[in-house]
C-alpha positions in Angstrom: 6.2 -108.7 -53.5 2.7 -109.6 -52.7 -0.1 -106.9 -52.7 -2.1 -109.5 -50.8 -0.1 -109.0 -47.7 -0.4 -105.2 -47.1 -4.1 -105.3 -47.5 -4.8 -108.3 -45.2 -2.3 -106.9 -42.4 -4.1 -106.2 -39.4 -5.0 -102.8 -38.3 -2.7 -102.6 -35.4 0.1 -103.8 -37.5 -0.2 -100.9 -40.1 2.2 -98.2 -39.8 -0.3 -95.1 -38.6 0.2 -92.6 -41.6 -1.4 -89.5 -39.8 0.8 -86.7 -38.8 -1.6 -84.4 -36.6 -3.5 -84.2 -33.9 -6.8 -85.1 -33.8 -10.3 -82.3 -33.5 -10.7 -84.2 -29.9 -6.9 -84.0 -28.8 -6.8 -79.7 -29.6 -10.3 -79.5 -27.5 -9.1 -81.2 -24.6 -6.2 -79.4 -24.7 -8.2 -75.8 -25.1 -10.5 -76.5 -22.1 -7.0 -78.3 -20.1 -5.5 -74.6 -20.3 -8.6 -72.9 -19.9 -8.9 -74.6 -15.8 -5.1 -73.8 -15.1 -5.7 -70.6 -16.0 -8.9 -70.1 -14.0 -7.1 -71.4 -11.3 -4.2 -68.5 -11.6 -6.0 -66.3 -12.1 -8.5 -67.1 -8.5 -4.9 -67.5 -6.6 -3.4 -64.1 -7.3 -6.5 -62.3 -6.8 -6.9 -64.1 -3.3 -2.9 -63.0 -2.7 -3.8 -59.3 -3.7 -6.1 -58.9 -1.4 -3.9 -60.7 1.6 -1.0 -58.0 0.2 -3.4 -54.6 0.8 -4.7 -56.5 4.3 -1.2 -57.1 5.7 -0.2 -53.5 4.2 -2.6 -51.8 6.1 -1.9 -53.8 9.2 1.8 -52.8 9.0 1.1 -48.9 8.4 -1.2 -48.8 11.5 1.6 -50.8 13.4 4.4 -48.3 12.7 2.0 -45.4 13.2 0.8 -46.9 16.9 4.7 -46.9 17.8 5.5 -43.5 16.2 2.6 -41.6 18.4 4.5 -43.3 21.4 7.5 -42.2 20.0 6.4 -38.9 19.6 4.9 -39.0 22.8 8.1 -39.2 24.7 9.7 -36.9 22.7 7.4 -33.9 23.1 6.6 -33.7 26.6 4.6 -36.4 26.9 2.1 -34.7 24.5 0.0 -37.2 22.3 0.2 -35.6 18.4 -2.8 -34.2 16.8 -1.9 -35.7 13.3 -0.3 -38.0 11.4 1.5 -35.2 10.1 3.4 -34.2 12.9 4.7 -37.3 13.7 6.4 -37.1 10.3 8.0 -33.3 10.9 10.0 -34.2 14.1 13.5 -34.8 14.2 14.1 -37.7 13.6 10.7 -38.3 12.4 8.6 -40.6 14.4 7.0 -41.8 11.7 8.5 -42.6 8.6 5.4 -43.4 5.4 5.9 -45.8 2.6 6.2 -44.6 -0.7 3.5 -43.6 -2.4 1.7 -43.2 0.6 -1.0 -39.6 1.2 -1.7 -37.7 4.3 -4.9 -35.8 4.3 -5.8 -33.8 7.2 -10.0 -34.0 7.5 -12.9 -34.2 10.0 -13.0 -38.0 10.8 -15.4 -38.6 13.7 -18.1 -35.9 14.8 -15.9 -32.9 15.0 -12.6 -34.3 15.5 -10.1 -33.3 12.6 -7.6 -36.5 12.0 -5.7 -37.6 9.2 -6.4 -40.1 6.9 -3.2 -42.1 5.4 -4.3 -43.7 2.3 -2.2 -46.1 0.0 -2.6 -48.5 -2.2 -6.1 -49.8 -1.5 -6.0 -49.4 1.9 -7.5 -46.4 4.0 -5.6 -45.7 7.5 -7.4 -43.0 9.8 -6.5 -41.5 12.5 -8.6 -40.1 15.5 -7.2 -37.5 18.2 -8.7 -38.2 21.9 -11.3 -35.3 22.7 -9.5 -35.2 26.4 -5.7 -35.2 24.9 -5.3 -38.6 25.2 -3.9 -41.5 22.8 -5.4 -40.7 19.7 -6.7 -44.4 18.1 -6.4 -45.5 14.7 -8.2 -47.6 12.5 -7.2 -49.5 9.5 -10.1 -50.3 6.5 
């Protein structure tokens, strides 16, 4: 065997001997993982936030039907809180789970309730005249 012809080989035509990966190769890699996760992590905060809103919306849904409800079951008397929409039988209104009712002045004098769960604030207002009380959703 010749020792010439292993020296004078071509660089292409050697068998590469290294096993690893390369300073360059781990970096890109690093900063590769590093966007992806930027990019989760933007996503779910954006989907959070689309959760509380559509949350929210739902609550003041149900509670715009269960004043209705109550309505017509109690004379056609508009209820004063949130709360007694959830002591009739049946209730009118039936709250999510870990959802609190506080009963509190809300506009000028007016006492409402105020619903709040999960990063979302649902108040409502009693009419002065003993009309349909209105709700709002922040």
């Amino acid at each position: 065997m010749d020792q010439n012809q292993d020296n004078t080989a071509a660089p292409s035509q050697r068998p590469r001997q290294d096993k690893g990966f390369t300073l360059v190769e781990i970096l890109i890699a690093i900063v590769l993982v590093g966007i992806l996760s930027a990019v989760v992590v933007v996503g779910v905060g954006n989907l959070t936030s689309k959760g509380t809103s559509a949350a929210c919306a739902a609550s003041l849904d149900a509670a715009k039907g269960a004043t209705v409800v109550f309505y017509g079951s109690n004379n056609s008397t508009w209820p004063a809180t949130m709360l007694a929409m959830t002591q009739t039988t049946p209730p009118a209104l039936s709250l999510p789970t870990g959802v609190t009712l506080n009963t509190s002045i809300v506009s000028g004098n007016a006492i409402g309730t105020v619903a709040t769960g999960s990063g979302w604030t649902l108040t409502m207002t009693p009419s002065v005249a003993g009309g349909q009380p209105t709700f709002v959703c922040a």
